[in-house]
TORKOL-4160 file (C-alpha; in steps of 0.2 Angstrom, whole numbers, padded with zeros to 4 digits, m for minus):
366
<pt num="1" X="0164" Y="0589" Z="0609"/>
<pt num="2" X="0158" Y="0598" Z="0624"/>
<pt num="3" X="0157" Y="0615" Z="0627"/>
<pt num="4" X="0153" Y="0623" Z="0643"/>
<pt num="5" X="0150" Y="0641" Z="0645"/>
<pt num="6" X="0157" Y="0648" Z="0660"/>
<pt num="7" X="0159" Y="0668" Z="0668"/>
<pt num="8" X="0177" Y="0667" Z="0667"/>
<pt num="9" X="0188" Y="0683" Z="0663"/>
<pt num="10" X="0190" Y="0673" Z="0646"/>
<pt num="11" X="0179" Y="0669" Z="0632"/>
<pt num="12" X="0183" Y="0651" Z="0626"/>
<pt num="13" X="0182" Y="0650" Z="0607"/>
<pt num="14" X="0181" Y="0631" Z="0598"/>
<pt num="15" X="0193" Y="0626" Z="0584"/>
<pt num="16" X="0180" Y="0629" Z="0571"/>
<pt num="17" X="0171" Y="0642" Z="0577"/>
<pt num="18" X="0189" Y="0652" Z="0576"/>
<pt num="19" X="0193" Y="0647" Z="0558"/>
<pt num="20" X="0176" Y="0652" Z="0554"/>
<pt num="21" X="0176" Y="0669" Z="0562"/>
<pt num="22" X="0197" Y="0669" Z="0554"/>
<pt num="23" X="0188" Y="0665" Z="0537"/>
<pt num="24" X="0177" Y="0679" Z="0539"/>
<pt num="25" X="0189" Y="0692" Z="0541"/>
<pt num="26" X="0198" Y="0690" Z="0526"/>
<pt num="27" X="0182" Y="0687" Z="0515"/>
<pt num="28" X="0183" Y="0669" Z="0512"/>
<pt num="29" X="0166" Y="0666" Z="0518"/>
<pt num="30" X="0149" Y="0675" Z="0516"/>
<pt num="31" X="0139" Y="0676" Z="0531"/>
<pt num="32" X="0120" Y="0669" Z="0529"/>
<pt num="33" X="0106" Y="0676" Z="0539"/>
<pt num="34" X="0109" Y="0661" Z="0550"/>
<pt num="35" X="0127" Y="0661" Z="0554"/>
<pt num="36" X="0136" Y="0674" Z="0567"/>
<pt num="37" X="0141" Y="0691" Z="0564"/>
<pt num="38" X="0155" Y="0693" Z="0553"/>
<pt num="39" X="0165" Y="0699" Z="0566"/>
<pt num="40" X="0173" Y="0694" Z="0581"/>
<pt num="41" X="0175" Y="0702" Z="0597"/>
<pt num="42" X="0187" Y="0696" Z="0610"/>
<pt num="43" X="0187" Y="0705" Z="0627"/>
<pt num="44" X="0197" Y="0700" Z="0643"/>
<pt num="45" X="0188" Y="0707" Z="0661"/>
<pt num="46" X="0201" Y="0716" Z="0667"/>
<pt num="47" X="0209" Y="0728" Z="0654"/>
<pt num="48" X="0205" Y="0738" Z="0639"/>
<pt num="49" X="0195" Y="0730" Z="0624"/>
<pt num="50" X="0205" Y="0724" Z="0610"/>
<pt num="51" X="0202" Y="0730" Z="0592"/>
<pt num="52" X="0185" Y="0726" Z="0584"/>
<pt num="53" X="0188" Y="0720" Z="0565"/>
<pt num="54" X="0176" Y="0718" Z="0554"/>
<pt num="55" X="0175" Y="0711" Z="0534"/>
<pt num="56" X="0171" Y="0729" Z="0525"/>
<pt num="57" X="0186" Y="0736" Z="0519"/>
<pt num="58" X="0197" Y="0748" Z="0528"/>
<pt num="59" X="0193" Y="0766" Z="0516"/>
<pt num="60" X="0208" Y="0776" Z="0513"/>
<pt num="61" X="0197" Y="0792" Z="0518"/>
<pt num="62" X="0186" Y="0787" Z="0534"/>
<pt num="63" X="0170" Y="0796" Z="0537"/>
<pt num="64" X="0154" Y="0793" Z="0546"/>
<pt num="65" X="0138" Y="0797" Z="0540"/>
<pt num="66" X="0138" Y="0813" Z="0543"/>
<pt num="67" X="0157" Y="0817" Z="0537"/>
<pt num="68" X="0160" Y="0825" Z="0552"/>
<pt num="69" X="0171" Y="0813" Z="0563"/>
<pt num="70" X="0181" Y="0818" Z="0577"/>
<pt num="71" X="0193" Y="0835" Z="0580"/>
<pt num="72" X="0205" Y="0833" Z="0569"/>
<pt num="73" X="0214" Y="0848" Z="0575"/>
<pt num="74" X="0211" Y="0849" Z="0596"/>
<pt num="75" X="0214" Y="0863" Z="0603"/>
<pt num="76" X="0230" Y="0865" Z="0614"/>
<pt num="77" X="0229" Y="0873" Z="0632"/>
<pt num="78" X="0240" Y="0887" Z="0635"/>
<pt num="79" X="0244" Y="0897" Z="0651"/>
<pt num="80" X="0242" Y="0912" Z="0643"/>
<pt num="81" X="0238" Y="0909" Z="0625"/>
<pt num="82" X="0220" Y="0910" Z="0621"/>
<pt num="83" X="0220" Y="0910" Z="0601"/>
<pt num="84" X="0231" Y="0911" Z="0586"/>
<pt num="85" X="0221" Y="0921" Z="0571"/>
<pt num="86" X="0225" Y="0919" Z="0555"/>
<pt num="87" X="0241" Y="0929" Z="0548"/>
<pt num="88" X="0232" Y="0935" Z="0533"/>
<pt num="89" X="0215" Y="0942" Z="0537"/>
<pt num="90" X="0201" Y="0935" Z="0522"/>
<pt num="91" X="0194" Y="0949" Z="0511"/>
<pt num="92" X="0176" Y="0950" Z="0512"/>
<pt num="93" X="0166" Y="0945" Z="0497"/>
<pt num="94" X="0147" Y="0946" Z="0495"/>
<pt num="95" X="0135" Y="0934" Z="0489"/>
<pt num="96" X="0131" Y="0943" Z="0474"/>
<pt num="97" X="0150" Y="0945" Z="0470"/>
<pt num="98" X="0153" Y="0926" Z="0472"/>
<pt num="99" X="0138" Y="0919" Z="0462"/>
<pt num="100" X="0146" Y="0930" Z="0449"/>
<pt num="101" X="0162" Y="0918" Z="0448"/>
<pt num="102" X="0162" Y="0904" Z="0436"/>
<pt num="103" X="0172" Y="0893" Z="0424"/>
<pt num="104" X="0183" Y="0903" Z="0413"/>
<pt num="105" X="0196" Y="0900" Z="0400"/>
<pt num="106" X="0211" Y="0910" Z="0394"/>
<pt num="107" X="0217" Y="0905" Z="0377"/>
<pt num="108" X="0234" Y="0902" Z="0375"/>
<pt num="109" X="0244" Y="0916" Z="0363"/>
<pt num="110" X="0262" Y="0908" Z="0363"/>
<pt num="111" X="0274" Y="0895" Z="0366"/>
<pt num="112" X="0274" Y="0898" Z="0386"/>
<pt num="113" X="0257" Y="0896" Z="0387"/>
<pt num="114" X="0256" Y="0880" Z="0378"/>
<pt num="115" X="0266" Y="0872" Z="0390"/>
<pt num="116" X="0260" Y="0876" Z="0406"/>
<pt num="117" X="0240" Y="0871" Z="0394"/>
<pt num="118" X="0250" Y="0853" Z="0391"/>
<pt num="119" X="0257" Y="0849" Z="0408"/>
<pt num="120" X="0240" Y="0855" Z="0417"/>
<pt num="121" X="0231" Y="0843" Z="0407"/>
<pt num="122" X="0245" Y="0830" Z="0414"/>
<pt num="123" X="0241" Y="0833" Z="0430"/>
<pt num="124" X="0222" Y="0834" Z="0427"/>
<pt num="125" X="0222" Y="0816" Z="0421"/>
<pt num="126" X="0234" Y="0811" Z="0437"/>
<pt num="127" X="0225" Y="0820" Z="0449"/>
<pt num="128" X="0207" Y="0813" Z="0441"/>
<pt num="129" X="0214" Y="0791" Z="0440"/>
<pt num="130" X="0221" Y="0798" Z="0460"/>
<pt num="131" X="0202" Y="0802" Z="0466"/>
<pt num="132" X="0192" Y="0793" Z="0453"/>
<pt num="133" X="0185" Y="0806" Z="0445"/>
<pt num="134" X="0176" Y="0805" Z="0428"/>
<pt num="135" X="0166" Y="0819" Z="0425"/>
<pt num="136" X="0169" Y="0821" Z="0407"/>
<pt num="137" X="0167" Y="0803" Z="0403"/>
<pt num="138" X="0149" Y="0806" Z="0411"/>
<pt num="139" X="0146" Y="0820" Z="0404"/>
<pt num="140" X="0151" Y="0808" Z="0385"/>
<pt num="141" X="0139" Y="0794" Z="0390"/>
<pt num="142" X="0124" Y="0804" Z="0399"/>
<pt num="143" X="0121" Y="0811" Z="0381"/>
<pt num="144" X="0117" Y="0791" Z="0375"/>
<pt num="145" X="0112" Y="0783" Z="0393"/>
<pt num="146" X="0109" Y="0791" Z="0409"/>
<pt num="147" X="0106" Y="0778" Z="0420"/>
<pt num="148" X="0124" Y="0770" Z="0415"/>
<pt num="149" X="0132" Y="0787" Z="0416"/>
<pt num="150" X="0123" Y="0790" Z="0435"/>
<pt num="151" X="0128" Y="0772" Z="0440"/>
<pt num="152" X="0144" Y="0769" Z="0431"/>
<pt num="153" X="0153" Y="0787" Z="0435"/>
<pt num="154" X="0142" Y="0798" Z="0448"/>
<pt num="155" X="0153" Y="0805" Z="0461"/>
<pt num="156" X="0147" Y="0806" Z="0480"/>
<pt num="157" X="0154" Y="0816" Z="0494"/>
<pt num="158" X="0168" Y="0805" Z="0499"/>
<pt num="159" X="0176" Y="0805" Z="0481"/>
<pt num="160" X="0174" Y="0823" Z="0480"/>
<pt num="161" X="0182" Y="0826" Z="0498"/>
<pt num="162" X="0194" Y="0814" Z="0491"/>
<pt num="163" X="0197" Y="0825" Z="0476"/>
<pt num="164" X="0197" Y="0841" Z="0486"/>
<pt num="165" X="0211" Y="0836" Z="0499"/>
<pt num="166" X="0221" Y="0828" Z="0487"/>
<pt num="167" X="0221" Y="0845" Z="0476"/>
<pt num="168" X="0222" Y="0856" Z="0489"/>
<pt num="169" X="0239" Y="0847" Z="0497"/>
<pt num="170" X="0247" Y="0850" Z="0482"/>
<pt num="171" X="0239" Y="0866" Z="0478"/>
<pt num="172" X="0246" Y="0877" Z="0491"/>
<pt num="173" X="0266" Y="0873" Z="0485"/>
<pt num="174" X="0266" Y="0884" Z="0470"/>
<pt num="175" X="0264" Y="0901" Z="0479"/>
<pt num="176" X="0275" Y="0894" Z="0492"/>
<pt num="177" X="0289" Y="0890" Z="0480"/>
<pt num="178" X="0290" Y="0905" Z="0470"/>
<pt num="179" X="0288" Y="0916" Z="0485"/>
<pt num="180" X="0303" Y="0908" Z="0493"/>
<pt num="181" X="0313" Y="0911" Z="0475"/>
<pt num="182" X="0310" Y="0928" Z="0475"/>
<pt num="183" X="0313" Y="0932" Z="0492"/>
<pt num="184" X="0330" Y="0924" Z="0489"/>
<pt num="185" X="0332" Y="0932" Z="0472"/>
<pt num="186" X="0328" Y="0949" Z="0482"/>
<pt num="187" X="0343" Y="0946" Z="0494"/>
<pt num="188" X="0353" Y="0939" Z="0482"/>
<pt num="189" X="0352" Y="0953" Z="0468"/>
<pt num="190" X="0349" Y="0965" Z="0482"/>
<pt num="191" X="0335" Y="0972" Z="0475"/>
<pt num="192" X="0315" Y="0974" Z="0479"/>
<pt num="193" X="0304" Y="0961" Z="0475"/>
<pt num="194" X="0289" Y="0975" Z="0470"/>
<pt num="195" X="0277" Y="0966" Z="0482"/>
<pt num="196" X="0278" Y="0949" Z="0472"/>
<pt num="197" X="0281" Y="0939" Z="0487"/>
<pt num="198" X="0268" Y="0942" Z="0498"/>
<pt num="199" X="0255" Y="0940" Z="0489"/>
<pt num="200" X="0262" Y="0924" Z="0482"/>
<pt num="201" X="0266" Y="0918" Z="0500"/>
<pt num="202" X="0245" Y="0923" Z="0505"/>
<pt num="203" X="0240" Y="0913" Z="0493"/>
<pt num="204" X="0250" Y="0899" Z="0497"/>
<pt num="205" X="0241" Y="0903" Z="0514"/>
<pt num="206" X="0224" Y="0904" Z="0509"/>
<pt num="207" X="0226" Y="0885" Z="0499"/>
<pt num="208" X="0233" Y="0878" Z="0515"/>
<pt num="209" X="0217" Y="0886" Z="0525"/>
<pt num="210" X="0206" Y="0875" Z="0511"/>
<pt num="211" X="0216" Y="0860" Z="0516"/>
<pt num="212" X="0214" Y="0862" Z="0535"/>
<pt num="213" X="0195" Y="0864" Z="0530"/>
<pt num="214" X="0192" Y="0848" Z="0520"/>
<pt num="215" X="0202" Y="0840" Z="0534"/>
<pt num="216" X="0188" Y="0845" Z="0545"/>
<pt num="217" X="0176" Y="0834" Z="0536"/>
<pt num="218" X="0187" Y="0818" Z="0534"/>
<pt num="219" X="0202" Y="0810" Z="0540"/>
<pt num="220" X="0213" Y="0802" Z="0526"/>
<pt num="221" X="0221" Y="0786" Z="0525"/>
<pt num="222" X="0238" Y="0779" Z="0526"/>
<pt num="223" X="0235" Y="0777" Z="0508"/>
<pt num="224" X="0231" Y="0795" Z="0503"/>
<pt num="225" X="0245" Y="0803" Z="0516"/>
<pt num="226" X="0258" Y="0792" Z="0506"/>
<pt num="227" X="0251" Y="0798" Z="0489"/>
<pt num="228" X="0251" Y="0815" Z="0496"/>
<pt num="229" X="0268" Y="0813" Z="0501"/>
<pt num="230" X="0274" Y="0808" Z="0485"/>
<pt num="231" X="0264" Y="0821" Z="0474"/>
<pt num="232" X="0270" Y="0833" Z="0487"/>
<pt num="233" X="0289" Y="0831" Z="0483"/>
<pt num="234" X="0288" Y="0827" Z="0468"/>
<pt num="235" X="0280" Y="0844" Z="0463"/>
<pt num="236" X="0289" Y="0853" Z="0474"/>
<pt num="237" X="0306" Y="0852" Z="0465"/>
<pt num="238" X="0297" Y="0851" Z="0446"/>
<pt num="239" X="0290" Y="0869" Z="0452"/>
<pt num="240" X="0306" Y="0872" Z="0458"/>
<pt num="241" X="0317" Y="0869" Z="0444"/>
<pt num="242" X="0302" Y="0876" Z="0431"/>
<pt num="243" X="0303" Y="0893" Z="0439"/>
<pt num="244" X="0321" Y="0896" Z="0440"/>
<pt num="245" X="0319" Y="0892" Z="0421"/>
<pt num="246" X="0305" Y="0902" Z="0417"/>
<pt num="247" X="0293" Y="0910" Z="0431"/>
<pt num="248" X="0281" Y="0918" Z="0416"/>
<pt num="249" X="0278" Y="0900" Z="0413"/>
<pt num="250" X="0274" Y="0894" Z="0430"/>
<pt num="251" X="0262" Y="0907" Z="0432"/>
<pt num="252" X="0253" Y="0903" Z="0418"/>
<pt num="253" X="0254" Y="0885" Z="0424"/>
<pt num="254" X="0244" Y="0890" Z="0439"/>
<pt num="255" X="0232" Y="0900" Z="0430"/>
<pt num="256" X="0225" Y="0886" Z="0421"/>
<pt num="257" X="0228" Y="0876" Z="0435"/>
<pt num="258" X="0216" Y="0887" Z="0445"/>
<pt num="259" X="0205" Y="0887" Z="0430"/>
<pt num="260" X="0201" Y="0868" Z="0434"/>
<pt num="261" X="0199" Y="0872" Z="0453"/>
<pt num="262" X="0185" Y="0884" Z="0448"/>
<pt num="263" X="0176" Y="0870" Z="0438"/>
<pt num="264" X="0177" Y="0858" Z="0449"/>
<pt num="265" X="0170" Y="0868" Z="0463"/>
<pt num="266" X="0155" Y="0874" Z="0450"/>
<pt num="267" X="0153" Y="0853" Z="0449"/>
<pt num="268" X="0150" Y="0850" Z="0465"/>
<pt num="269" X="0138" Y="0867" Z="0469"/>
<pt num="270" X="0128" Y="0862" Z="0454"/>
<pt num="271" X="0127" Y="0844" Z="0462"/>
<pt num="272" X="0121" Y="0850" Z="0478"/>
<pt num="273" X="0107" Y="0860" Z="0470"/>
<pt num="274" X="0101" Y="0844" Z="0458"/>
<pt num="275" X="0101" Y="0835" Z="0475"/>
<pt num="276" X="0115" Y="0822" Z="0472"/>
<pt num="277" X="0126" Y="0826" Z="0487"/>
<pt num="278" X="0109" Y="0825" Z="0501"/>
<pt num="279" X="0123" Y="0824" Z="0518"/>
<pt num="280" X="0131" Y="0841" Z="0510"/>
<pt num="281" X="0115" Y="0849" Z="0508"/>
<pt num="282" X="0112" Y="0848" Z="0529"/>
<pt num="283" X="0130" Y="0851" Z="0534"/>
<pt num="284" X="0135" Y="0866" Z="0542"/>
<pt num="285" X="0154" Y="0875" Z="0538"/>
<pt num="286" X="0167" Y="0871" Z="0552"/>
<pt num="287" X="0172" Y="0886" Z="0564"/>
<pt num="288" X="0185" Y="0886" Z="0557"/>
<pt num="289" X="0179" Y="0890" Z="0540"/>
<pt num="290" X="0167" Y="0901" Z="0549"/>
<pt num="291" X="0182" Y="0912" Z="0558"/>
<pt num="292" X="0191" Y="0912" Z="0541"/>
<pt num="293" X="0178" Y="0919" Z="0529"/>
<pt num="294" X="0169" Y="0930" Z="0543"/>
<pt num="295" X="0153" Y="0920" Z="0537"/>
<pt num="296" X="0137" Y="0928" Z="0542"/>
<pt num="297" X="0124" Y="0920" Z="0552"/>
<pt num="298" X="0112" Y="0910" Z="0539"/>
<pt num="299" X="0125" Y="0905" Z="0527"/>
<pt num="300" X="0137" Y="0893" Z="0534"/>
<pt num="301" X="0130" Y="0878" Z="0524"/>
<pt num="302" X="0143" Y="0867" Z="0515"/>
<pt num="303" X="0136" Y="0875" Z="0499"/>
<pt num="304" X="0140" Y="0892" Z="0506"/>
<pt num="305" X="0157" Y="0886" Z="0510"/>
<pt num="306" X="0160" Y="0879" Z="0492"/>
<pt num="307" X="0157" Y="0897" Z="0486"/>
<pt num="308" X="0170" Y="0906" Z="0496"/>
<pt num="309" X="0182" Y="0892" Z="0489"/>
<pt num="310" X="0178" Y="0894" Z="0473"/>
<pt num="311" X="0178" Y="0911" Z="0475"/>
<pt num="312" X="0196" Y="0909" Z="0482"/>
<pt num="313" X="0204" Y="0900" Z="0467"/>
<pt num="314" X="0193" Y="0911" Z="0453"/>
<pt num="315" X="0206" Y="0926" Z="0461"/>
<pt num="316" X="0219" Y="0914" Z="0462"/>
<pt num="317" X="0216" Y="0910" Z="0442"/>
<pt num="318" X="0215" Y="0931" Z="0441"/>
<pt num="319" X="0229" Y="0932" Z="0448"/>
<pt num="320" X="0242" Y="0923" Z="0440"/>
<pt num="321" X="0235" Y="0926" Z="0423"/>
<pt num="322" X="0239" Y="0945" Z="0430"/>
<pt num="323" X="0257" Y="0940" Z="0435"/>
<pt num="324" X="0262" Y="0930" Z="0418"/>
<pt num="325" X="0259" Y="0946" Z="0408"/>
<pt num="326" X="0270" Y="0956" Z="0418"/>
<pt num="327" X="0287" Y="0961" Z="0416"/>
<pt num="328" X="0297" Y="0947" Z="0428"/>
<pt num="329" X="0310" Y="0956" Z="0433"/>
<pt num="330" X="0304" Y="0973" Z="0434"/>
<pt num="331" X="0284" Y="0977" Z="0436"/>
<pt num="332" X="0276" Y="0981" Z="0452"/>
<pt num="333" X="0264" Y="0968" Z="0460"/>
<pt num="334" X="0248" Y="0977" Z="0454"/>
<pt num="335" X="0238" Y="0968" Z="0468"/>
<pt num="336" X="0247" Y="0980" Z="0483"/>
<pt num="337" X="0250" Y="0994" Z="0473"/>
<pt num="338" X="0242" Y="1011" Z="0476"/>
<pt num="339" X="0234" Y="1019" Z="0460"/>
<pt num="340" X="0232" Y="1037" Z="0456"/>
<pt num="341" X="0216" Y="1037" Z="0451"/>
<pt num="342" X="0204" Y="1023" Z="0457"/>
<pt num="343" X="0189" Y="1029" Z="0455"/>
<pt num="344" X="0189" Y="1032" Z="0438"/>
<pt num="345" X="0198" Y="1018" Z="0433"/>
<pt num="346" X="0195" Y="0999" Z="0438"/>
<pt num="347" X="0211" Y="0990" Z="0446"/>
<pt num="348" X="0218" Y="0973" Z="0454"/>
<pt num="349" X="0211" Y="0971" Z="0470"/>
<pt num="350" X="0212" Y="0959" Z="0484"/>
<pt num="351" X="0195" Y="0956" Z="0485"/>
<pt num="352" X="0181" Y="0951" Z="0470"/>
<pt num="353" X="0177" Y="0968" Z="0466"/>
<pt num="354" X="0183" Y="0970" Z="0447"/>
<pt num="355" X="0184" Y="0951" Z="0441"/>
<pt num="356" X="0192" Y="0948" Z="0425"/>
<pt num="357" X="0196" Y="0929" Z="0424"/>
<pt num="358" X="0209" Y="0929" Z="0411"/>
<pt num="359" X="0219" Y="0940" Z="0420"/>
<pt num="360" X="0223" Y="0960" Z="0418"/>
<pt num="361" X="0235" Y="0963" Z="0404"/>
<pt num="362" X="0250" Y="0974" Z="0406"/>
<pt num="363" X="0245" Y="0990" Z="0397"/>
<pt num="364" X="0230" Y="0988" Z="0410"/>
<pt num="365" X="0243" Y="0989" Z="0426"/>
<pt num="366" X="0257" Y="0996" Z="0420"/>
């Protein structure tokens, strides 16, 4: 058979040169170093270029080399708009403060807190098969082989953005929930909430601000926005139901949900530092994490950022370990309240000032 090669608008393609190049595409041939590209590119001369395919697997979460893709959010022009700040300015924390925040664990002391322990640890083991995330097992087979542990269960920067986006679309729906609840239960009862609902609704806020972050960094999938989807709803109407059932509970729920946030941020700062995350270690924070946390000039690395985060959910854990040893119904939201004396006595604050991981118990506050 003849072929002759002409400058036609069309590119002419043979009979087994197109079930070659078809046979590529769905990896039923390898290309050798002296066959053609494993990918075909079709263009006419007049009109846009067709799509370019190619045999590596489509990722559920795309990133280039650098993780920093495209604006995921672009800016809208407005006539007269020029910015939207956030509704809840950020605290400021210091460096000393945030280096000061680690993992922590409050022991459970009755029934309630045994079930929000158990269906944590549920979740931990979804949310850990969702982004492949196998720490402890490492941690289990490092002590007999390294090499098998690094190679077998060594996490990267895509699984951890993975990890951190999945976590952070379902984290944000707890505050959100039992903020809604009360400010019903408020209207309802016509009674005051004590302050419970905003700080509930800030921290739903703050979550949120994490997502829109990470989302900075990488675009997911149509894979991982169903899975989002469906862990959304899902835990939307579990938390739902659980609260109108026992709100003490739910709190404590987050608590030790919070407590695993903090862990897994101290993971990935203290894989930065051993040199196993090298793209994270050049990258710089978003502007929009930037504007959020009022980073200073100097430190708005990605480990920088990680702290603030971490930061974030350590008060988060603080929190509602505070909130689950109050009085439901009844007790002021220690977090907006005005003490008589607050310079002899440490109290709940917003920011990092007086840490107590476990939570302030109610003789404390009250």
């Amino acid at each position: 058979m003849q072929c002759t090669r002409t400058t036609t608008a069309h590119t002419i393609i043979s009979k087994q040169s197109a079930a070659s190049a078809f046979r590529a595409l769905n990896g039923g041939v390898t290309p050798t170093s002296g066959s053609r590209p494993a990918f075909i590119l079709v263009q006419r001369q007049y009109g846009a270029p067709r799509r370019q395919f190619s045999v590596t697997p489509q990722r559920h979460l795309k990133s280039s080399s650098n993780l920093l893709i495209k604006e995921f959010f672009p800016v809208k022009e407005s006539e007269h708009i020029k910015k939207t700040p956030p509704a809840w300015h950020h605290p400021i924390y210091s460096e000393e403060q945030m280096n000061l925040v680690g993992p922590s664990h409050r022991a459970t002391r009755n029934w309630s807190d045994w079930v929000a322990l158990i269906m944590v640890r549920v979740l931990r083991g979804g949310l850990d098969l969702a982004s492949g995330y196998k720490h402890d097992k490492a941690i289990a087979l490092n002590k007999n082989d390294p090499a098998a542990a690094t190679q077998k269960f060594a996490m990267n920067e895509r699984k951890y953005l993975v990890r951190n986006i999945f976590l952070e679309s379902v984290a944000g729906v707890p505050g959100m929930v039992a903020g809604m609840l009360r400010h019903l239960h408020s209207m309802r009862r016509m009674k005051r909430d004590n302050g419970w609902m905003e700080t509930l609704l800030e921290e739903s806020y703050n979550e949120r601000m994490h997502l829109m972050t990470f989302l900075k960094m990488a675009e997911p999938g149509w894979f991982m926005r169903i899975m989002v989807l469906g862990a959304q709803g899902v835990f939307f109407n579990a938390f739902f139901v659980s609260y109108l059932i026992s709100p003490r509970t739910c709190h404590r729920f987050v608590g030790y949900l919070e407590e695993e946030a903090v862990l897994t941020y101290t993971r990935e700062i203290e894989d930065i530092d051993a040199g196993k995350l090298n793209s994270w270690e050049k990258m710089q924070a978003p502007d929009l994490a930037v504007q959020y946390w009022n980073m200073p000039e100097g430190h708005r690395s990605m480990r920088d950022l990680l702290l603030y985060i971490r930061a974030d959910e350590s008060k988060h854990r603080e929190v509602n370990h505070t909130l689950a040893n109050l009085d439901q119904e009844n007790d002021p939201n220690p977090y907006v309240s005005s003490y008589k004396d607050p310079a002899h006595h440490p109290h709940p604050t917003k920011d990092l000032l007086h840490q107590r991981p476990q939570g302030w118990e109610r003789d404390e506050v009250i």
